[in-house]
Each structure stands twice: as C-alpha cells, then as structure tokens.
C-alpha positions as CSV (number, residue, x, y, z in Angstrom):
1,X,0.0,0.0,0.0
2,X,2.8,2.5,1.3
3,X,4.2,2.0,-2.8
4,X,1.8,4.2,-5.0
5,X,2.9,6.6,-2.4
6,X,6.3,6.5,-2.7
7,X,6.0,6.6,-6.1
8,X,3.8,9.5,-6.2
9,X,5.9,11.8,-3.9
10,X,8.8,10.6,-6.1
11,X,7.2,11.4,-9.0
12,X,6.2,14.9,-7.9
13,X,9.8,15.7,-6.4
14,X,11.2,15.6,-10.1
15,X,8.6,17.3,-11.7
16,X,8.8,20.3,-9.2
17,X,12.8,19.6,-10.0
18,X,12.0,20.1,-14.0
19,X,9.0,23.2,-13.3
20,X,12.3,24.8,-11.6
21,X,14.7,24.7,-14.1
22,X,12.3,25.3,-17.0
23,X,10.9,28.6,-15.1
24,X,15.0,29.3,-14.5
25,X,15.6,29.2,-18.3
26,X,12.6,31.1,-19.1
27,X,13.8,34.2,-16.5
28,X,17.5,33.7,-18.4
29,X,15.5,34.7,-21.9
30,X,13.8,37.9,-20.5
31,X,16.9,38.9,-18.8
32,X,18.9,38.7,-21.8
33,X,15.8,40.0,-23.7
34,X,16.2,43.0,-21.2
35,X,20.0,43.2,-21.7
36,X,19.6,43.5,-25.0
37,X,17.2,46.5,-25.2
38,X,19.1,48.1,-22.6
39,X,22.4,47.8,-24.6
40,X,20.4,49.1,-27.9
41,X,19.3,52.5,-25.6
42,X,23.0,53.2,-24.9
43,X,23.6,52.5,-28.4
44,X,20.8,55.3,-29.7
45,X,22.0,57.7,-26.7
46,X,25.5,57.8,-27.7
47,X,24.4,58.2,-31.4
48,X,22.0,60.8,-31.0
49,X,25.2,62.7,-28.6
50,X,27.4,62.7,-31.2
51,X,25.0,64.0,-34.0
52,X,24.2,67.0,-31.4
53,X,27.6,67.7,-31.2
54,X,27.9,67.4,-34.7
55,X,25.6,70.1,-35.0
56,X,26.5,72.2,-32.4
57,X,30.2,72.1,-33.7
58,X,28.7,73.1,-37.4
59,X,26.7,75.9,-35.9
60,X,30.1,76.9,-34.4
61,X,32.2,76.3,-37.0
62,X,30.3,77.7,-40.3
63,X,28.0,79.9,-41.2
64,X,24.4,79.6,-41.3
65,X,24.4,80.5,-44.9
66,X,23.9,78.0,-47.5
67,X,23.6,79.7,-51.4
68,X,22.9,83.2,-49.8
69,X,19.5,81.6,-48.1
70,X,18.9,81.8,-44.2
71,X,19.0,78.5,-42.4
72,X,17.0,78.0,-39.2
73,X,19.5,78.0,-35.9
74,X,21.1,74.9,-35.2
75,X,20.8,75.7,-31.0
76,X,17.4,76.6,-31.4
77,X,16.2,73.1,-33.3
78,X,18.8,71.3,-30.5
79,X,17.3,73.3,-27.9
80,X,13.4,72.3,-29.0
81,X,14.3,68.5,-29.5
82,X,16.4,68.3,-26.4
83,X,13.5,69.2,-24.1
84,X,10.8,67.9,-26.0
85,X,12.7,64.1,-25.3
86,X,13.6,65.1,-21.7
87,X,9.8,65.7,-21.3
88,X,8.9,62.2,-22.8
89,X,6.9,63.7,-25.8
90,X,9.1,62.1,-27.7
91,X,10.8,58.7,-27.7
92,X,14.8,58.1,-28.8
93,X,14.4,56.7,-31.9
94,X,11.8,59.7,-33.0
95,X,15.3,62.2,-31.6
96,X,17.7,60.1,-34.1
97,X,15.3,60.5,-36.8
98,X,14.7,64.3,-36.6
99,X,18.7,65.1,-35.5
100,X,19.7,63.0,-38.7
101,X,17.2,65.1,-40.7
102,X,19.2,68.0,-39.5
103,X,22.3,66.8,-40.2
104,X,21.2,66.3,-44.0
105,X,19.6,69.8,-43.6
106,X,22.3,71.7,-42.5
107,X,24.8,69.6,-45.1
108,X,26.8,68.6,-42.1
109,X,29.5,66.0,-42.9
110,X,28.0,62.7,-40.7
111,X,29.8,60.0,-42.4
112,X,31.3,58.9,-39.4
113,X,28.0,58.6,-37.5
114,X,25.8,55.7,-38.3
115,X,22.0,56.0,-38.2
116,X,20.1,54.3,-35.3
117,X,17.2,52.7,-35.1
C-alpha cells in the first residue's frame, strides 16, 4: 500500500525539480531580452550625442548661410528636440530620426555617424 505513495511523492519531487529549471531558463530569456534593449538604448543615446555635437560644432564652426538663403538655428532646433525628449513627448528613436534630418539639412558631414534605429 505504502508503494503508489512513494511513487507518487517521487514522481512529484522531479517534476517540481523540472517546473524549476524550466521557469530558470525562461527568467535567463527575459533577462537577456532585457540586456539587449538596454544595450540598444545606450547605443541610440550615444548616437543621438554625437549628431548634437555634430551640429552644435557646425553651428560653431560655419555659417548659417547655405547659397545666400537663411538657415534655421542649429541651438534653437537642438534646444526644442532636447526638451521635447527630456519631457517624454518624444521617444529616442523619433530624436535620431529628426537630429539626422538635421544633419542632412544643414549639409553637415555625418559620415562617421551611423543611423540608429
């Protein structure tokens, strides 16, 4: 009688064994799946850094002349995009987007800075 007993609590120590490491795998996949999107952030910060300074070293460097036609300021564009992401209204890859759109606007040589998504 004292058998299907044992072989019941036997049964249900390895399952609980097994339930453990299969929930342990699954927290390994969101915490690389969280690595990941934390490493792709830092990726799009740095980017969008070095396009700001990028323009903030063109508004310095040149003038804001291109074929005799005025050209919106650089600071004041940075300035607006700056605290419109601080605020949240927009999100980092929306910044990339608009800061490479000034880059190609204001002809500013960006070849060393790759686009981020």
């Amino acid at each position: 009688m004292m058998e299907p007993i044992m072989m019941f609590i036997i049964a249900t120590i390895i399952v609980a064994i097994l339930l453990v490491a299969f929930n342990k795998q699954q927290e390994d996949k969101v915490s690389d799946h969280l690595y990941t999107n934390d490493v792709q952030q830092l990726y799009q910060l740095t980017t969008a850094e070095y396009k700001i300074n990028a323009l903030e070293n063109h508004q310095l460097n040149k003038f804001n002349h291109i074929e005799g036609t005025e050209m919106p300021n650089i600071a004041q564009e940075l300035d607006r995009l700056t605290t419109a992401f601080n605020n949240g209204e927009i999100p980092l890859n929306e910044l990339n987007s608009r800061l490479d759109y000034l880059l190609n606007m204001f002809n500013t040589d960006n070849s060393g800075i790759m686009q981020a998504y």
